[in-house]
KEROVEX-470581 format. One record per residue (C-alpha): x, z, y; residue in three letters. Coordinates in steps of 0.2 Angstrom, whole numbers, m for minus. Last residue first. Layout:
# KEROVEX-470581
(rolo (X,Z,Y),ALA);
...
END
This chain:
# KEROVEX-470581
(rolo (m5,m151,m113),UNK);
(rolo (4,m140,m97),UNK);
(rolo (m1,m148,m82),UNK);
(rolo (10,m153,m67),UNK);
(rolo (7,m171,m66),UNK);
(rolo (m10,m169,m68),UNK);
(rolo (m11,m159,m52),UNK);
(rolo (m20,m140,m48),UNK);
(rolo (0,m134,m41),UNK);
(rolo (3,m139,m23),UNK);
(rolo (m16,m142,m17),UNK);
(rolo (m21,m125,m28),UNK);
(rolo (m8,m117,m20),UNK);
(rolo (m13,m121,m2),UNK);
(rolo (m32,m118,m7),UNK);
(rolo (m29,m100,m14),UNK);
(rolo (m29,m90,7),UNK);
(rolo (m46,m102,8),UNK);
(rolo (m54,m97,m8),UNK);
(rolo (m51,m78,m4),UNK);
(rolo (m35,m70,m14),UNK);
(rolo (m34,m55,m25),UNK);
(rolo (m18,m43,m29),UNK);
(rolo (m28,m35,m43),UNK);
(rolo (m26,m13,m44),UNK);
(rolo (m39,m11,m28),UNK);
(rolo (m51,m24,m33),UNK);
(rolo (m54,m15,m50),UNK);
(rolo (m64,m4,m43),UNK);
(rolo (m79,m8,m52),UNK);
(rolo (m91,m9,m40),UNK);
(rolo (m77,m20,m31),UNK);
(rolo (m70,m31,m42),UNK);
(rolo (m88,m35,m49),UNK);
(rolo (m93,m37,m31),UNK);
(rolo (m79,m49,m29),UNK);
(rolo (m87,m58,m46),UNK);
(rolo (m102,m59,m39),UNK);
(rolo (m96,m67,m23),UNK);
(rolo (m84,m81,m33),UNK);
(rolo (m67,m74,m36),UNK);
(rolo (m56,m87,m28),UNK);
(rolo (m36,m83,m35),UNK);
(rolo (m32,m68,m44),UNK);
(rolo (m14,m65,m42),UNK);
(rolo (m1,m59,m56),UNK);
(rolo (18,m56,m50),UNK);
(rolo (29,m56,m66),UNK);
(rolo (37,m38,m68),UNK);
(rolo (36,m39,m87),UNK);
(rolo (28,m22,m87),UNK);
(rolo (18,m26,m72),UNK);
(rolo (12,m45,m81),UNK);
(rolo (6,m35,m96),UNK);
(rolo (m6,m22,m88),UNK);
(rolo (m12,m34,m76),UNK);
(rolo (m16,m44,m89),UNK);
(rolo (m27,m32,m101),UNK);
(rolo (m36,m29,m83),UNK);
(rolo (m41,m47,m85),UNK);
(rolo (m44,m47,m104),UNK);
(rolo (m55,m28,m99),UNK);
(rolo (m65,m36,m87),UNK);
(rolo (m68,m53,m101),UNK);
(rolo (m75,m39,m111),UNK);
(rolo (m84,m29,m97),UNK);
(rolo (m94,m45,m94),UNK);
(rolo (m89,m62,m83),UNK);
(rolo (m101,m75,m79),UNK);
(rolo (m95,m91,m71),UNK);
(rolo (m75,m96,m71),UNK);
(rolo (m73,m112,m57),UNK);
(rolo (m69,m101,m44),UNK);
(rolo (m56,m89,m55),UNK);
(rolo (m42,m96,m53),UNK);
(rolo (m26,m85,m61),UNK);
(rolo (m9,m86,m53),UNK);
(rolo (8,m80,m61),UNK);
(rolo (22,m78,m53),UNK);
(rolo (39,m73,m61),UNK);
(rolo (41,m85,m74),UNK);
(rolo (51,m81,m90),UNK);
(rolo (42,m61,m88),UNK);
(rolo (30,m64,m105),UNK);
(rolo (16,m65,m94),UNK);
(rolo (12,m83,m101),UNK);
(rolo (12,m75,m120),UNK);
(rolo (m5,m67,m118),UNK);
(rolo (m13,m81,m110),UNK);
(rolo (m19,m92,m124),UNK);
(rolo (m21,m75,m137),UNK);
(rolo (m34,m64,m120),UNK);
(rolo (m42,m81,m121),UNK);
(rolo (m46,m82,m138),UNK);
(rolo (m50,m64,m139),UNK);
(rolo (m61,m64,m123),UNK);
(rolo (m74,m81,m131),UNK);
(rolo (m87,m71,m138),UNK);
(rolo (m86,m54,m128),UNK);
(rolo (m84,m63,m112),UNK);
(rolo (m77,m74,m100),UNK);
(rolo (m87,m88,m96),UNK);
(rolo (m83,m107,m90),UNK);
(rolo (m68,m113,m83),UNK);
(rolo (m53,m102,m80),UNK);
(rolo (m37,m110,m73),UNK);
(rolo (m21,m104,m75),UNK);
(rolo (m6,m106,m64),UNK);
(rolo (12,m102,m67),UNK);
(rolo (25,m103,m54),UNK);
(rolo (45,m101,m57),UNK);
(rolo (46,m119,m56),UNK);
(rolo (28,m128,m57),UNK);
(rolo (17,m124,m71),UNK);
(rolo (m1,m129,m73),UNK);
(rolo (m12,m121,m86),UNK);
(rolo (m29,m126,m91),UNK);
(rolo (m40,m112,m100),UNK);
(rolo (m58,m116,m106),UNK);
(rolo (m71,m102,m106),UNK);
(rolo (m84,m106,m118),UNK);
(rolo (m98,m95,m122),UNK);
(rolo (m104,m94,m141),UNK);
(rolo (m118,m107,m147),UNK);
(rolo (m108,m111,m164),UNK);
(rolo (m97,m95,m164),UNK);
(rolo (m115,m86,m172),UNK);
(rolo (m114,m97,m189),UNK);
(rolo (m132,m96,m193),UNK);
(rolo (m135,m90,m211),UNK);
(rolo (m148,m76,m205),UNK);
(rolo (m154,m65,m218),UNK);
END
């Protein structure tokens, strides 16, 4: 029987939020999957709440993704249209756009390319702007 504690070598995915007016944006650093998709399914959850009306996730800092962390992201998409907040991926990396697409899921996510997100990264990704 094995006494290792199995969250000790789990998957991070860090979540830093940035909020500017009626704009939220959340960027995803690390992996999202099985391990770590509860915690970050909790940290988001309450941001679609509808009390700002645009939402924006980056994803091009965000490594592997698994059915999990599909599911926390599709969880989203759920959550922001019933609180009608407008929810963006922003700068899928090429395996995730295939993902999207194998998946179909690029046909429910409003997704922009890294150079249609760089504008709002520029305005928003500041340390004045972030949430602690």
């Amino acid at each position: 029987m094995s006494t290792a504690n199995p969250g000790v070598n789990a998957p991070k995915c860090d979540v830093r939020v940035f909020r500017r007016d009626n704009q939220d944006l959340l960027v995803l650093d690390g992996s999202l999957v099985l391990q770590n998709s509860e915690k970050v399914r909790t940290q988001i959850h309450d941001l679609l709440d509808g009390a700002r009306p645009n939402v924006d996730i980056f994803l091009g800092q965000l490594g592997f993704i698994d059915s999990s962390g599909l599911g926390v992201l599709v969880g989203f998409h759920v959550t922001a249209r019933k609180n009608k907040v407008e929810l963006r991926l922003l700068a899928p990396t090429a395996p995730h756009m295939h993902l999207f697409e194998a998946t179909r899921l690029n046909s429910i996510f409003k997704i922009m390319n890294s150079a249609e997100s760089a504008p709002i990264l520029a305005e928003l990704a500041v340390p004045e702007f972030e949430v602690k």
